[in-house]
C-alpha positions as CSV (number, residue, x, y, z in Angstrom):
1,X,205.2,135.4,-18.4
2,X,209.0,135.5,-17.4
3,X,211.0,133.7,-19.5
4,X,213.0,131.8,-16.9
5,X,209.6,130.5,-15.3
6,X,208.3,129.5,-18.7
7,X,211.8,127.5,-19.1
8,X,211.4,126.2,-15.7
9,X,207.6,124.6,-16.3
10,X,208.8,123.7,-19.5
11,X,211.2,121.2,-17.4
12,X,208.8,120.5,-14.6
13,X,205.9,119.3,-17.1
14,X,208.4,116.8,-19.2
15,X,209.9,115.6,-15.7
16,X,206.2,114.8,-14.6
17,X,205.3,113.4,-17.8
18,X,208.5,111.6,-18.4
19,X,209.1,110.3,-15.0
20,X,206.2,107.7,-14.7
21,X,206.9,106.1,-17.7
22,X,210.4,105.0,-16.2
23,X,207.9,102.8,-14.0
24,X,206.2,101.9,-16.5
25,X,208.7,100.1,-18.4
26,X,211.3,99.3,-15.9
27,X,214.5,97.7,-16.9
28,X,215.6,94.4,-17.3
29,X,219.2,94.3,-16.4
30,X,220.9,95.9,-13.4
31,X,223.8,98.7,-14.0
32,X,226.7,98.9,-11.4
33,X,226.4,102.4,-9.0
34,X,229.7,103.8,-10.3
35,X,227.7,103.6,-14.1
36,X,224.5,105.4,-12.7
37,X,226.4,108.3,-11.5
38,X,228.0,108.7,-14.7
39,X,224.9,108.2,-16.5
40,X,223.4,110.7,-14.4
41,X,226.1,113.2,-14.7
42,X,225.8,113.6,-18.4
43,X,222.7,113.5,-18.2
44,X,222.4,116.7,-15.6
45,X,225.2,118.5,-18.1
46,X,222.9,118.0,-21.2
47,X,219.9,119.1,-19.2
48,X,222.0,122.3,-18.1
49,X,223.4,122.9,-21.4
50,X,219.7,122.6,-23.3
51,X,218.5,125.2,-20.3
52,X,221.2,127.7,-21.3
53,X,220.1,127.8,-24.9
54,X,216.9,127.9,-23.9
55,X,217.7,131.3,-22.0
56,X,219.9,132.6,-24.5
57,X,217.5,131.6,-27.5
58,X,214.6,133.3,-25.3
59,X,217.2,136.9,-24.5
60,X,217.9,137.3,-28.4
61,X,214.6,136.7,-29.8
62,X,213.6,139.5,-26.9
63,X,216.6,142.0,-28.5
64,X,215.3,141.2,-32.2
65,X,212.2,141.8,-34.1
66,X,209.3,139.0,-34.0
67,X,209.6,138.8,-38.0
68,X,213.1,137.3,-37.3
69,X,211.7,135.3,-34.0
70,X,208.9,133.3,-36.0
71,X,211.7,132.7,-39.4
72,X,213.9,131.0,-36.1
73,X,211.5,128.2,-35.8
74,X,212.1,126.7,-39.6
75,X,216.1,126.4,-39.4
76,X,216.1,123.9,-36.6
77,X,214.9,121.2,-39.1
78,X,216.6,122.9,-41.8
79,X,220.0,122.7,-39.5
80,X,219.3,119.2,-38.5
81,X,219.3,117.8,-41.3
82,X,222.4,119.8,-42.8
83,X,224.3,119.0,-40.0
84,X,223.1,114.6,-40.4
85,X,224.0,115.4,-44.0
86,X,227.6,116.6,-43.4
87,X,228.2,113.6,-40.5
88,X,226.7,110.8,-42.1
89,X,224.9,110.1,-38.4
90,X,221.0,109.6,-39.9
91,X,220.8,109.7,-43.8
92,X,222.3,109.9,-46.9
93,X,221.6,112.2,-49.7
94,X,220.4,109.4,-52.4
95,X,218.5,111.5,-54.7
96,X,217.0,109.2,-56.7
97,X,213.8,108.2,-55.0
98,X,211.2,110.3,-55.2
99,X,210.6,111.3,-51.5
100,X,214.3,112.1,-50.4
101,X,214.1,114.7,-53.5
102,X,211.0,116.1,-51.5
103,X,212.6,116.1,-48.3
104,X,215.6,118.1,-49.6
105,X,213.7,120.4,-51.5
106,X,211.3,121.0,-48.5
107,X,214.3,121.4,-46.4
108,X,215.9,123.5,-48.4
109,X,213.0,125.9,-48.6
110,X,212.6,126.0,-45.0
111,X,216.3,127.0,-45.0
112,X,215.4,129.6,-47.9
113,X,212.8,131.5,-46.6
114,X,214.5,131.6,-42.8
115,X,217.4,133.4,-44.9
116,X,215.1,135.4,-46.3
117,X,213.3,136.7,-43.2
118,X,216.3,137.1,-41.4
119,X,217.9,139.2,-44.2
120,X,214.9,140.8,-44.6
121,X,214.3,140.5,-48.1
């Protein structure tokens, strides 16, 4: 399949899934027009940027080997939380309970072998 129509029922399937719930659970309070516009705005940038990546993500993993393509999938976690770690936005490192030492470790092994695929070690 093409890679731009896999990206584009990607979007399709989490609009039509997404889309009804907004119905669902309609909102309480009413926002001024001027606010919807902006809201939708960013909301159409973030959406364009995320289909971007998703393109270029799809054109390198098509120049590089699939060794390299299925290592890819373990940094995103891996990334995540390095980058939370660094900003302080979700968690703190507090090593002393039992499962954040897990979830480091298990991160960092994620991050590990990823390195080690892509070096090809």
């Amino acid at each position: 399949m093409n890679q731009y129509i896999f990206i584009t029922y990607s979007y399709v399937v989490a609009a039509l899934v997404l889309l009804p719930l907004s119905f669902i659970f309609p909102r309480r309070a009413t926002v001024p027009l001027l606010k919807y516009f902006y809201l939708g705005s960013r909301l159409f940038l973030l959406g364009l940027i995320g289909f971007l990546a998703q393109i270029c993500a799809y054109k390198g993993i098509a120049y590089s080997s699939p060794t390299l393509a299925s290592a890819m999938s373990n940094l995103g976690p891996a990334f995540t939380f390095i980058l939370a770690v660094l900003f302080r936005f979700l968690l703190t490192l507090k090593l002393k309970k039992m499962e954040n030492r897990f979830e480091c470790s298990t991160r960092l092994c994620f991050f590990l072998d990823s390195a080690r695929f892509g070096l090809r070690l």
